[in-house]
Z-matrix of the N, CA and C atoms (Angstrom, degrees):
N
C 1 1.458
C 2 1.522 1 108.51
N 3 1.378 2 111.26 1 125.00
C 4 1.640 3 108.40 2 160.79
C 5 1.311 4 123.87 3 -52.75
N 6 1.338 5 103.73 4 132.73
C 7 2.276 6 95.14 5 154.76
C 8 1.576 7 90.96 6 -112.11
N 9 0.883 8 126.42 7 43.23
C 10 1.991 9 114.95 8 140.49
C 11 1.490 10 91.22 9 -83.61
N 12 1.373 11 110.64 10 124.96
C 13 1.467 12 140.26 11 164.28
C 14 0.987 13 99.09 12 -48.03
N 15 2.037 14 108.53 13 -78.02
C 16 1.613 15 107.63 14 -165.01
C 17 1.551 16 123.66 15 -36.36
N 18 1.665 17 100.38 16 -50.70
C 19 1.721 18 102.11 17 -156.84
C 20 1.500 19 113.38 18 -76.96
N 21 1.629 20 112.29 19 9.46
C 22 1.497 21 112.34 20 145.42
C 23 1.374 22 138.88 21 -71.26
N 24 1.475 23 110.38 22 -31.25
C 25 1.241 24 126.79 23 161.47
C 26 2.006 25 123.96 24 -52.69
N 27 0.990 26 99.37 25 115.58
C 28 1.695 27 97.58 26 178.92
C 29 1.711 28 107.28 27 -92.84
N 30 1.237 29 100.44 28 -177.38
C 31 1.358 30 100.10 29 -175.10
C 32 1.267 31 142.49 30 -62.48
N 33 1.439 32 106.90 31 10.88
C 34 1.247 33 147.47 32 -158.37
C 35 1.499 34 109.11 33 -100.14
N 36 1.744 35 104.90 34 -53.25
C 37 1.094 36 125.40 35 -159.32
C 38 1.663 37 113.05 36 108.93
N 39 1.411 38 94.02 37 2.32
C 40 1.818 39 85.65 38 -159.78
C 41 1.433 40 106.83 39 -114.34
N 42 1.400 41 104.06 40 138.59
C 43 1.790 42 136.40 41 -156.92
C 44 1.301 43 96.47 42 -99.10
N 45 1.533 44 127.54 43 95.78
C 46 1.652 45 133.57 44 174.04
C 47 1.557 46 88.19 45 -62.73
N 48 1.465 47 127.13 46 118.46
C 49 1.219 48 106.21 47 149.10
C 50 1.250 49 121.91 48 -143.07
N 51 1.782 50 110.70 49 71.86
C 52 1.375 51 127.57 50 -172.35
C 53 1.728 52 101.38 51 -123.50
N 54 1.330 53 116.58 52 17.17
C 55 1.281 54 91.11 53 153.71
C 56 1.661 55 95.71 54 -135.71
N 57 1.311 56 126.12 55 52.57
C 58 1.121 57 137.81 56 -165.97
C 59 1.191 58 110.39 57 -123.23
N 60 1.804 59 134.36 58 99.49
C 61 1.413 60 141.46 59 -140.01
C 62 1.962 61 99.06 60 -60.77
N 63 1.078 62 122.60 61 145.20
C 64 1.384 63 132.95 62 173.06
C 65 1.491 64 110.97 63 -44.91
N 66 1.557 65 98.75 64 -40.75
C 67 1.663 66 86.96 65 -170.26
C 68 1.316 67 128.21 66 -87.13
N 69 1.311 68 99.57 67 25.94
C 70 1.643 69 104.27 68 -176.80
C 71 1.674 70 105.72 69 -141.73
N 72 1.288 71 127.86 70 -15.35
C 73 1.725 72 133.70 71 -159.41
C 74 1.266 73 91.66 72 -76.19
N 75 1.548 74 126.43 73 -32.53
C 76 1.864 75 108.41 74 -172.71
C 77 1.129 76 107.76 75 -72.78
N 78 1.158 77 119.11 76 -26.56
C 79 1.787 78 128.28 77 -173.78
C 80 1.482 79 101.58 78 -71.25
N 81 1.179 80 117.15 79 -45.10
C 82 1.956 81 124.17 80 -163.54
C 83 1.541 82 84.33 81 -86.81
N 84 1.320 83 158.40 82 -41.41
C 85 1.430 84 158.67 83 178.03
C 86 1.958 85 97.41 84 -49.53
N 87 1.556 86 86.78 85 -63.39
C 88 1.696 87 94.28 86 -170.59
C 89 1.536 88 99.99 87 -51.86
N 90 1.062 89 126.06 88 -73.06
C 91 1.633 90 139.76 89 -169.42
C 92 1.348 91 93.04 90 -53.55
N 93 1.159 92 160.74 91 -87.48
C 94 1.388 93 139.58 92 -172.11
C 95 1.350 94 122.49 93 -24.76
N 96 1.325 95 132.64 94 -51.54
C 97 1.323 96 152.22 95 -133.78
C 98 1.795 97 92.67 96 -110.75
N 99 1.627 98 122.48 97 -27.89
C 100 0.894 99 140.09 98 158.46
C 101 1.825 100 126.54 99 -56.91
N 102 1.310 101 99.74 100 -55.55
C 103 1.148 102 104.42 101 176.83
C 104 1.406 103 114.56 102 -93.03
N 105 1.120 104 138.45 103 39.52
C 106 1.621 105 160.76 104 -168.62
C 107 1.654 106 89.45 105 -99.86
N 108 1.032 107 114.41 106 130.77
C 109 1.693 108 125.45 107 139.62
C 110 1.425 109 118.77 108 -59.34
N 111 0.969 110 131.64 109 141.87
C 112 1.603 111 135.84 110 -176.90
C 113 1.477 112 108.38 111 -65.66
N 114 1.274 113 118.24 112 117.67
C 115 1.489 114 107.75 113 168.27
C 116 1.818 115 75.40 114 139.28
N 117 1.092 116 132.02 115 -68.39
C 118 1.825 117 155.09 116 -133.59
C 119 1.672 118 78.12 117 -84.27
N 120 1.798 119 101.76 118 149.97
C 121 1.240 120 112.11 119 161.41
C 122 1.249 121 85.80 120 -151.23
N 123 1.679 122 106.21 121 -179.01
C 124 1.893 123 141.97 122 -168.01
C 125 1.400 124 117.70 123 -143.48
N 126 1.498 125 119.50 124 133.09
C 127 1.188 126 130.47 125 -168.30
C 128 1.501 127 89.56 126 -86.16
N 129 1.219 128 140.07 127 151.36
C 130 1.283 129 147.81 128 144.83
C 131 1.599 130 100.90 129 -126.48
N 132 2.310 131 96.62 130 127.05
C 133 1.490 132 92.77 131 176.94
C 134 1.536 133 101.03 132 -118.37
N 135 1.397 134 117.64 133 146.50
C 136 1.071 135 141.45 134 -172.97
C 137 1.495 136 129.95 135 -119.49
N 138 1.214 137 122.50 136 163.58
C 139 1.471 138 132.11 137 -177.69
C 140 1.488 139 115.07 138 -81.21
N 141 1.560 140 105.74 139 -33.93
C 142 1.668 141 115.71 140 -152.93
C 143 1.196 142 89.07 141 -142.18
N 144 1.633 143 132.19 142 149.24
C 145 0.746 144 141.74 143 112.86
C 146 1.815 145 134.84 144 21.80
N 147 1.433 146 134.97 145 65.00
C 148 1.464 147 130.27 146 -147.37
C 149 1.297 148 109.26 147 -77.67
N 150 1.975 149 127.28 148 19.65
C 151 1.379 150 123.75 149 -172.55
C 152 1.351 151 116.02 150 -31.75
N 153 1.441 152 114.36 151 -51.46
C 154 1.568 153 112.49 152 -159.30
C 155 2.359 154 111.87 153 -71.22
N 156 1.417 155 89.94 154 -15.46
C 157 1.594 156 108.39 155 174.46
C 158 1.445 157 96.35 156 -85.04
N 159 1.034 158 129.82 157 -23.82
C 160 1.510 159 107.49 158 -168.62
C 161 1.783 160 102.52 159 -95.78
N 162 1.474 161 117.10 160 -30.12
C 163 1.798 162 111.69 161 158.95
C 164 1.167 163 116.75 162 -98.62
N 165 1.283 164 121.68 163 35.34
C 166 1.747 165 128.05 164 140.29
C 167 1.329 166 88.01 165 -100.32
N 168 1.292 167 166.07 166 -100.51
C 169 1.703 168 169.04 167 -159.71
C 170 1.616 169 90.48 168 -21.25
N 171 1.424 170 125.95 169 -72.25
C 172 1.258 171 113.08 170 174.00
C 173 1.241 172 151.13 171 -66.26
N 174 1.435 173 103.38 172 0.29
C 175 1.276 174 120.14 173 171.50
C 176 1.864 175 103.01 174 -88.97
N 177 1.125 176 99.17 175 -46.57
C 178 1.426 177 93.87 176 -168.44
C 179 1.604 178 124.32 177 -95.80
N 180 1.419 179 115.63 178 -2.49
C 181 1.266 180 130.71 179 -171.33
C 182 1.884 181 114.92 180 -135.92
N 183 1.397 182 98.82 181 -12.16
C 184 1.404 183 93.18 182 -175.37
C 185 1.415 184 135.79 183 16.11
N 186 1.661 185 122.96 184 -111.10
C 187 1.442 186 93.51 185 -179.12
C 188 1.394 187 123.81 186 -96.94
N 189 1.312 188 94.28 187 38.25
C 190 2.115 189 108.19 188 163.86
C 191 1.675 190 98.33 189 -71.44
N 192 1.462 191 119.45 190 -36.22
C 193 1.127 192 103.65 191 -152.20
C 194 1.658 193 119.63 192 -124.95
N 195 1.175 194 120.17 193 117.51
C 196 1.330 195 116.11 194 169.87
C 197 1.465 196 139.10 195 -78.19
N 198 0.869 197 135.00 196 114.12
C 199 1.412 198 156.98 197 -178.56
C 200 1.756 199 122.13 198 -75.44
N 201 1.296 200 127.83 199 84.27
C 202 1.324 201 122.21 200 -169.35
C 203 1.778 202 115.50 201 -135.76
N 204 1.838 203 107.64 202 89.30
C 205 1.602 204 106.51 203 -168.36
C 206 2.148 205 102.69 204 -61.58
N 207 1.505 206 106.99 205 135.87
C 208 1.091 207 108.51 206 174.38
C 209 1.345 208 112.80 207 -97.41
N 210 1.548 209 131.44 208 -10.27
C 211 1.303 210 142.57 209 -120.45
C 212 1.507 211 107.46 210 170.70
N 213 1.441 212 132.66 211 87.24
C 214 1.431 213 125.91 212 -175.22
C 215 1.446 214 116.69 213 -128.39
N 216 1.705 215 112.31 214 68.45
C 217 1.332 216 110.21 215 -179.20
C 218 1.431 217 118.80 216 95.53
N 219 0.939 218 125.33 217 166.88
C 220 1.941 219 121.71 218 2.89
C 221 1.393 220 99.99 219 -72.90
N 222 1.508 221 141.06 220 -37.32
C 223 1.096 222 142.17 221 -147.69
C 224 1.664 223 117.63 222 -95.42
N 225 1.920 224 110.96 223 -51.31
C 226 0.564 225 136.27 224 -155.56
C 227 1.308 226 99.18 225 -121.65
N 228 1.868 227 117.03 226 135.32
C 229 1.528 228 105.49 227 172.03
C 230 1.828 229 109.26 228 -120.17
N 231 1.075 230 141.79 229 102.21
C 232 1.479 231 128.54 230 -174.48
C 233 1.539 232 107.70 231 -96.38
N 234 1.107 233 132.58 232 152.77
C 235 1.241 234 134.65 233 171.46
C 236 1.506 235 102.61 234 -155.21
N 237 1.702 236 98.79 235 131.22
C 238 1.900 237 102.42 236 -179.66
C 239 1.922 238 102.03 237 -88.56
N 240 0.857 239 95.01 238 118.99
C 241 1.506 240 96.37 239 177.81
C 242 1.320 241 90.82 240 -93.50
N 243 1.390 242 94.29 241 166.02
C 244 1.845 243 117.86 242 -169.81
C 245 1.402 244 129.19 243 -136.15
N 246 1.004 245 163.56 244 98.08
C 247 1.601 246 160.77 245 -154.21
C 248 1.822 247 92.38 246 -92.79
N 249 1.017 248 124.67 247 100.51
C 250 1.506 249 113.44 248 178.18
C 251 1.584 250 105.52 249 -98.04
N 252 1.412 251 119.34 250 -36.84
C 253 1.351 252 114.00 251 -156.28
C 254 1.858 253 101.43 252 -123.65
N 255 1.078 254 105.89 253 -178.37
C 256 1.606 255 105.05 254 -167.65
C 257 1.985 256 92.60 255 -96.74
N 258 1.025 257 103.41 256 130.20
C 259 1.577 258 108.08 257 156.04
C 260 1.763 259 124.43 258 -66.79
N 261 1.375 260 111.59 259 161.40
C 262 1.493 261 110.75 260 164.94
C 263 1.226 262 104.19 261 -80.12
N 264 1.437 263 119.86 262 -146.13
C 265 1.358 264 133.67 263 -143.91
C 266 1.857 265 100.49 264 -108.17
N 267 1.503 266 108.99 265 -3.68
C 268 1.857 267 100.22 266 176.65
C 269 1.496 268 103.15 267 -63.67
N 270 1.260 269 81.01 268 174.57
C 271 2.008 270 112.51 269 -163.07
C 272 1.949 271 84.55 270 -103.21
N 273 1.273 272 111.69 271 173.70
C 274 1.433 273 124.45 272 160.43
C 275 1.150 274 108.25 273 -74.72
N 276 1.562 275 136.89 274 -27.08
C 277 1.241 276 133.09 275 -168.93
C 278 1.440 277 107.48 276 -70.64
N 279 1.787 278 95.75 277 -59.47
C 280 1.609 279 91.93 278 -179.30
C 281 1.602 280 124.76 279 -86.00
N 282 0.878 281 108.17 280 3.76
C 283 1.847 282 129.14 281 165.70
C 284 1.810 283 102.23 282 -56.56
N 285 1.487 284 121.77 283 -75.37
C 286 0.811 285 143.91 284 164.62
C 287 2.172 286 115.91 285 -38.83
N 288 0.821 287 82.01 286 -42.04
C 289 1.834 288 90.65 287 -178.87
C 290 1.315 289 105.38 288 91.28
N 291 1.418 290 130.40 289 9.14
C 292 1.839 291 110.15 290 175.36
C 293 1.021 292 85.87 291 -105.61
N 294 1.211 293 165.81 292 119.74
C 295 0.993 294 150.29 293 79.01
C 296 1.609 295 140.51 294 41.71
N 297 1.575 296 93.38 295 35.01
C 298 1.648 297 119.23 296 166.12
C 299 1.868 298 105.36 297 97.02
N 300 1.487 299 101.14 298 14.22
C 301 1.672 300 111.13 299 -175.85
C 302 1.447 301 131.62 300 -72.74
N 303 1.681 302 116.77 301 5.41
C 304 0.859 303 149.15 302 178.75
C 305 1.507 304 137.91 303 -52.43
């Protein structure tokens, strides 16, 4: 599996990441959405529902980050994430809270 962020993205912008093991997709979500220029967002499509990703994003990014479901079920979950505002000086690692475990 790649961790180049970008070359998950299709021409779309959009990040299939339903066959992408659990214990690593919040980390590759965070780090994408991380390395965004301000203004730029990413579709990530999903199996389930990403509630528990969207209050880790708000816990740790608040109004850096926009949140907008395009697509909510039953099957399919899309959401355009958004980089609106400039971050300080954290890494994705420690943004995220694992500590580069990814």
């Amino acid at each position: 599996m790649t961790t180049d962020t970008a070359s998950l993205l299709d021409t779309n912008k959009v990040m299939d990441v339903r066959a992408i093991p659990c214990s690593i997709k919040h980390g590759l979500i965070i780090r994408t959405w991380f390395e965004l220029p301000v203004g730029d967002y990413f579709i990530p499509l999903n199996d389930r529902d990403p509630v528990p990703l969207y209050h880790q994003f708000a816990a740790e990014f608040g109004a850096a980050v926009q949140w907008e479901y395009l697509e909510r079920g039953p099957h399919d979950f899309r959401i355009k994430i958004s980089k609106v505002k400039a971050l300080g000086a954290a890494s994705p690692a420690s943004a995220c809270g694992c500590r580069g475990q990814h």
